[in-house]
C-alpha positions in Angstrom: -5.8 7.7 2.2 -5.2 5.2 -0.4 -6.1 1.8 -0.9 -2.7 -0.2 0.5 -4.3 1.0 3.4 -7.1 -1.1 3.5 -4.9 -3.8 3.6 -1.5 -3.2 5.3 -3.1 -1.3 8.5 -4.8 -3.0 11.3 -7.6 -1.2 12.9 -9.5 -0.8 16.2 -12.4 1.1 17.5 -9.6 3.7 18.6 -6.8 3.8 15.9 -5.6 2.7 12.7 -2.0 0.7 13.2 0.3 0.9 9.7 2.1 -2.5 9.6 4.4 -1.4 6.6 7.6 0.5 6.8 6.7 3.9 5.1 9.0 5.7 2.5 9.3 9.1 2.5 8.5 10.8 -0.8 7.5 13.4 -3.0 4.3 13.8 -5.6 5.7 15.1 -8.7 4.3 16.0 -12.2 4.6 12.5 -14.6 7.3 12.5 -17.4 5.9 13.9 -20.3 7.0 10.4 -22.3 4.6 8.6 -19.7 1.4 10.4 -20.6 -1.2 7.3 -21.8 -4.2 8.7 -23.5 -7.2 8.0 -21.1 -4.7 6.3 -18.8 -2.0 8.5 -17.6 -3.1 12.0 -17.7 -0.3 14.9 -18.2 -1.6 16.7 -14.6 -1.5 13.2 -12.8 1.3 12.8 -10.4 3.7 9.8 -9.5 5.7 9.3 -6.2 9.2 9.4 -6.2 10.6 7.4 -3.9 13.4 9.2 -1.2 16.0 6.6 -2.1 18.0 7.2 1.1 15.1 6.6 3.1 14.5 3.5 1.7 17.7 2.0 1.7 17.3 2.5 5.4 14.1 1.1 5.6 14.8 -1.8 3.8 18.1 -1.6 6.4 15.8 -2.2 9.4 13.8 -4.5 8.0 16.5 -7.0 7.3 18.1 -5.9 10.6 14.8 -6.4 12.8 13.3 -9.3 10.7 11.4 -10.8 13.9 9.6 -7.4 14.7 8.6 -7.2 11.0 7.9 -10.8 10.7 5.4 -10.4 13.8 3.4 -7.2 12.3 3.1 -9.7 8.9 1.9 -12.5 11.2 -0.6 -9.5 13.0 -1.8 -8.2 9.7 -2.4 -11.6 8.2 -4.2 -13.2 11.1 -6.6 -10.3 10.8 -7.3 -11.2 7.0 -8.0 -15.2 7.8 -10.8 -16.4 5.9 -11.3 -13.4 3.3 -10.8 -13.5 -0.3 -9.7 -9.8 -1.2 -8.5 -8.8 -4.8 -11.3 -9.2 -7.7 -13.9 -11.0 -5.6 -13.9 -7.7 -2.7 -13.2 -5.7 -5.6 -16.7 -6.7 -7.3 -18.7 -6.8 -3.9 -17.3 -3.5 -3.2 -18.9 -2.1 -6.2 -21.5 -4.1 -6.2 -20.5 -5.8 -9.8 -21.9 -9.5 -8.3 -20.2 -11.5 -10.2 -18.6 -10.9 -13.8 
């Protein structure tokens, strides 16, 4: 899993609900020109996007804009109230505050 996750599914006692349109993709080795020292490692990996599948996804989401606008409407309602980014981040960690 990975942390977009945390906050673009919603969840019940029984099952975890994805409110995003997924992209098919495929892990592949970084460029050799993007390796960072201490950031980007040579054996990380990046996602490269299936640009077909994409374009359709992006397709259906201007097509069906109410049936994505409801899921944004669902996954934001469930986020009323919390302040996520640096503050979770912190608490999360247990950093307090910085």
């Amino acid at each position: 899993m990975s942390g977009h996750l945390d906050f673009l599914t919603t969840r019940t006692a029984k099952r975890r609900t994805k409110q995003f349109a997924a992209v098919k993709y495929e892990l592949k080795q970084i460029p050799q020109d993007a390796v960072w020292d201490t950031v980007l490692q040579a054996d990380s990996k990046w996602a490269y996007v299936d640009n077909k599948d994409a374009k359709k996804k992006m397709r259906d989401v201007f097509k069906n804009y109410s049936k994505w606008e409801k899921k944004a409407k669902k996954l934001s309602s469930t986020f009323e109230g919390e302040q996520y980014w640096f503050d979770k981040f912190n608490e999360a960690l247990n950093l307090g505050d910085i």
